[in-house]
Structure formats: structure tokens, C-alpha cells
N, C-alpha and C positions, 0 to 999 in steps of 0.2 A: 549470623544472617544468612538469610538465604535467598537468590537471587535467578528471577530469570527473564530472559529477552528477546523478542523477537525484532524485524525489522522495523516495528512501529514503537513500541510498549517499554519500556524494564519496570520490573516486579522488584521490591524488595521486600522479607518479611523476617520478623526475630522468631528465631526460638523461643525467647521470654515472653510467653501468653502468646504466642504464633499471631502476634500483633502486625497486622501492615504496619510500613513506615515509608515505602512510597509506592507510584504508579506512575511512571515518568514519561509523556509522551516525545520520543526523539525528534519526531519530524517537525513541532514546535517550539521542542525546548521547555517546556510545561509540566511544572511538576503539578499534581493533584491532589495528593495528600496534604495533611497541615503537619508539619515538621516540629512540632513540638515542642514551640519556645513556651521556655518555663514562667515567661512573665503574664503568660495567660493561663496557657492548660498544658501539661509538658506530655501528652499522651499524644498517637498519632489513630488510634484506631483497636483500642481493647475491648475482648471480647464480654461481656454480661453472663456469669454462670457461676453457680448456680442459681443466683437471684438477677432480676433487674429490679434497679429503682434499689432501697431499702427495706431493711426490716425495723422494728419499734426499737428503738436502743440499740443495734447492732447486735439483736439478742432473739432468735427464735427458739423452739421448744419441740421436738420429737417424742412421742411417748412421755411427755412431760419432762424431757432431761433438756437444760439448756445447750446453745450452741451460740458460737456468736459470730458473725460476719459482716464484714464494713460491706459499703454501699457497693452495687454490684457482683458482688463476689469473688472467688478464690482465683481465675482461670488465668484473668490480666497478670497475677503476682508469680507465676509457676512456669518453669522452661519446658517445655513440649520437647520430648523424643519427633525426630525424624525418623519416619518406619520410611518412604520411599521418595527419590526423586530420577525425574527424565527429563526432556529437552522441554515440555513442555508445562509437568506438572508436577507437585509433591505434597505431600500429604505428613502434618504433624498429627500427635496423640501425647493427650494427658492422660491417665490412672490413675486411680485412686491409690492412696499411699496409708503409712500409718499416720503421716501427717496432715492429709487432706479428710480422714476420718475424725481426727479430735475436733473439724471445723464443719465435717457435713457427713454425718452417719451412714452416708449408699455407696455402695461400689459399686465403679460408673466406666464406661471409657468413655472421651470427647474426640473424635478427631474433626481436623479440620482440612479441608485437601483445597489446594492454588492450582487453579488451571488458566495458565497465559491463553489468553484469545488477540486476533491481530489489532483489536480497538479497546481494550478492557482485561478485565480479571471476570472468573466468576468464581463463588467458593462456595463449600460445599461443607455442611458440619452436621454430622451423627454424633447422637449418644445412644450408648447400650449400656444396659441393664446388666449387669455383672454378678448381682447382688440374691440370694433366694428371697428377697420379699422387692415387693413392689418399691420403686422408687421416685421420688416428687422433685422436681425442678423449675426452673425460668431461663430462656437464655433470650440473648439478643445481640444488638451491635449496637458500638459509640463510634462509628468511624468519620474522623475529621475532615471536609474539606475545605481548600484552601477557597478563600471569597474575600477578595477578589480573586480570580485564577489569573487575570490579564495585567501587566502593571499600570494598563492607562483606565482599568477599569476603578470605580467606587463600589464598596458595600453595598448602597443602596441601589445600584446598577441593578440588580439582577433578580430573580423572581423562581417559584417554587411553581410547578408544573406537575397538578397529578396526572395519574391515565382516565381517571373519570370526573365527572361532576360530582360533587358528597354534598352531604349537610351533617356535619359535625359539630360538637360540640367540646371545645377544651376545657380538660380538667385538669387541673392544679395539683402541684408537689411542693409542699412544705418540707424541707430540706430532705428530699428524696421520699419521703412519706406520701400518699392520695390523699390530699384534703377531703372535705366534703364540698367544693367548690366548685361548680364547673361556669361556660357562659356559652352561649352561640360563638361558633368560631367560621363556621362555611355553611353558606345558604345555597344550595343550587351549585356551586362553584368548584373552580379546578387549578384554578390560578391565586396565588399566594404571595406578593411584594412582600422583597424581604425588604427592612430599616431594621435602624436600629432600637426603635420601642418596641417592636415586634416582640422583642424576647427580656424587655424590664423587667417581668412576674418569671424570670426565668425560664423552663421548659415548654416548648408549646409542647403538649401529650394528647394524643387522639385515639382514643379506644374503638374497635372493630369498623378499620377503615377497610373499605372495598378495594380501593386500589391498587394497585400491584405493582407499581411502578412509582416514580416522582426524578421529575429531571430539575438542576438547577440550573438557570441558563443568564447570562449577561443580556441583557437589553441592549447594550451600549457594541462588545465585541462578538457578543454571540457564540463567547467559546460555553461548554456548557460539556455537565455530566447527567448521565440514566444511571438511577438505584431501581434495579426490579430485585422484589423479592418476595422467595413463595415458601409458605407454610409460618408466613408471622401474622400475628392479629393486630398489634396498633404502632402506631407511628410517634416519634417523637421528631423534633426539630429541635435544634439546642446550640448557645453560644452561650458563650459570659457577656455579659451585659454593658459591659467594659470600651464595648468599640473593639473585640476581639476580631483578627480579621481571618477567623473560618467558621465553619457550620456545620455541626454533626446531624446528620441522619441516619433515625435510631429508629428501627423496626426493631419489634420485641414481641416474643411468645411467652407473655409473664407480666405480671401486675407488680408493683411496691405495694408493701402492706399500705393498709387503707387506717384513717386515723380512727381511733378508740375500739378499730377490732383485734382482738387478739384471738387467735387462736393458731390448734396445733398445725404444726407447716403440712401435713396433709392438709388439712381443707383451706389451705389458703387460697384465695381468690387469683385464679390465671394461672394457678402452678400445672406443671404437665406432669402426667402418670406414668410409669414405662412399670407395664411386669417381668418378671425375670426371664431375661432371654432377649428380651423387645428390643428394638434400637427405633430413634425418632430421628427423622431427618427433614432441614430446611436447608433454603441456600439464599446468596445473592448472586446480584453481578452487578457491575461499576464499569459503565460504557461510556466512553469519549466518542462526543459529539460532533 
């Protein structure tokens, strides 16, 4: 673990998939993160890479040679080298190995750098291109929060806050897969109640959302978190359906294979291209309100 803190904040983050596992504010006593109990989802915050969403079988095709990958990808299962740490930031890095080659044919670096700010984290994730041929990817975030955040607050207390008005439309994931299913989900609108039917059909997933931001905020105590983040294209929103009591918000630069296409993971739909040498970079940041 590695850990850091100023007078407002403590960071915690694993080596194992350079996963948050908290964001703790001192001066309320408020943790943020979801901790990871196994009776719902035992993850606190794994990274999406090289896929988000799934591929058809666990089973893609390069040059026509298979490969196979469970949902999400290799990065969550993999311990990240620490190249550097200071009072305020540090920075992990995965590479490509002989083992992360029998699973995804490019040689890649990922890193991922934590910078403590006095209200928040923000994080910062490159990948470069390592490899003499061009290389295809997805990445994204599952990062969990906790909802309720307050203990006198309910689930249904609290509500989704984007930065703009959308008109969107949610489409559907059959066990990680893009159905062909979509339906009206925001007309004009910017505000989102959560409940608990909200997320029955599972994922809400929003393709080429405008906005750049989404806060989740209690109605009731009004403690509330900011996800801004730049260089992703769609949004997910995600719990277990369960009465699970947190909320993943998932920006993603990557589609899930879509159902009855197959093809080679170059022309897969959403994937992102880097040629040799290139590095591609997005970030977030996770602001206490």
C-alpha cells in the first residue's frame, strides 16, 4: 500500500492494479471509497485495461490468432512497480511482460500517477506505445463510492449531477456485451435520482456524453463528491441491484464488443490506436464537496 496525507485528505492506493482503496476525509471522519465488502462487490476501484466492458467469449482475435480476456481486462489482476514517490505524489507503472503478452499481443507501458490535492485526488494515466507496430486498446475506471456517504443518510437520498444538460440515450449490456437495445434516458436534463430500480437492467452506460463532470450529492446531508474527467467518451453509472450500498462511476474511452459483431480487435468499435512511440493520456479527479 501506499499512502498519502495532508491536513484534510488520506490517500490510500495498492500496488495490486494501483487500485484506490481509500480517500478519507479527516476533518469529517468520511470515508469515500467503497471498502470492499465481498457480500456485494469486493473491489474498491480497478482500473479497465486493455478492454472495458467484455469481449464475445472472453475470446478476441489479432491477425486472426486468438487471445482471451475476462471482463475488463489484465491491469486490476497485476502489481504495479513504484517508479517514484514525494510528500505529495507517486506514480505506479505496469509493462508488458512475457506474461501479459500470451494475454494481449502489444508492448505497452501504463502508468498511473496520485497527486494528493487539499479536497481530492486527481490521477493521471499514460500509455505508450513500446511496441514497432501500432497498438489497440480501451481503458477506463470502476471506482466505487460509498452511498450512503453519511450514516443518517438513505440510498435514495441522493442524486447524479452532470455539468450540462444531455439528451441521452441508454444502451444496454448483456453480461458485459452491447446489446442492440437502447431507450431514452435524459431529455433536456442534468439531474439524475438515484433508487434503487434505477440500476434493475443493471448498467446505466451512456455513449458520447458531453459532460465532463458529475457530482453525487445527498439531498438529505448534502455531503457530496465531483468526478471530472478529460479525454473519456462515455459514462457508466453501476451498482448491484442487490440494495448494494455504493455507486461506481465509470467513464470509459472503449466500447464492449457489441452483440453478433465480431471482428479483428483492430477494428473493434471505441478501441484507441497508439503508433510506435505515441503515448495517450487522460485523467480524473475525485473532489469532496
Amino acid at each position: 500500500m501506499t499512502k498519502l496525507q495532508n491536513d484534510n485528505i488520506e490517500l490510500t492506493v495498492s500496488n495490486h492494479g494501483a487500485e484506490i482503496h481509500s480517500l478519507f476525509d479527516k476533518r469529517t471522519c468520511t470515508e469515500y471509497i467503497w471498502q470492499g465488502d465481498p457480500t456485494y462487490w469486493h473491489w474498491h476501484g480497478p482500473i479497465c485495461f486493455p478492454i472495458t466492458g467484455r469481449v464475445h467469449d472472453d475470446t478476441y482475435t489479432v491477425d486472426k490468432k486468438p487471445y482471451h480476456l475476462t471482463v475488463h481486462g489484465f491491469a486490476r489482476d497485476f502489481d504495479f512497480n513504484l517508479l517514484k514517490k514525494t510528500e505529495n505524489n507517486f506514480i505506479y507503472e505496469l509493462k508488458y511482460s512475457d506474461e501479459t503478452l500470451k494475454i494481449y499481443p502489444y508492448k505497452f507501458s501504463l502508468k498511473i500517477e496520485y497527486i494528493l490535492q487539499s479536497n481530492g485526488v486527481e490521477v493521471l494515466y499514460s500509455v505508450e506505445n513500446l511496441d514497432d507496430k501500432d497498438i489497440y486498446f480501451g481503458i477506463g475506471l470502476h471506482t466505487g463510492y460509498n452511498c450512503p456517504m453519511d450514516k443518517n443518510d438513505d440510498f435514495e437520498d441522493y442524486e447524479f449531477i452532470l455539468e450540462k444538460e444531455e439528451t441521452l440515450y441508454r444502451n444496454f449490456l448483456e453480461n458485459g456485451i452491447m446489446s442492440n437495445n437502447t431507450e431514452p434516458f435524459l431529455q433536456n436534463e442534468k439531474i439524475i435520482p438515484v433508487t434503487k430500480e434505477l440500476f434493475k437492467r443493471d448498467i446505466i452506460f451512456m455513449q458520447n456524453v458531453q459532460s465532463k463532470s458529475i457530482v453525487l450529492k445527498s439531498k438529505k446531508s448534502n455531503k457530496a463528491i465531483k468526478v471530472s474527467y478529460k479525454n473519456f467518451d462515455h459514462l457508466g453509472l453501476w451498482t448491484k441491484p442487490q440494495g448494494a450500498p455504493f455507486i461506481c462511476i465509470e467513464p470509459w474511452k472503449g466500447l464492449a464488443d457489441k452483440k453478433d459483431v465480431h471482428v479483428d480487435f483492430s477494428q473493434k468499435d471505441g478501441n484507441n490506436c497508439l503508433k510506435p512511440s505515441e503515448t495517450f493520456k487522460c485523467s480524473y479527479k475525485i473532489e469532496i464537496l
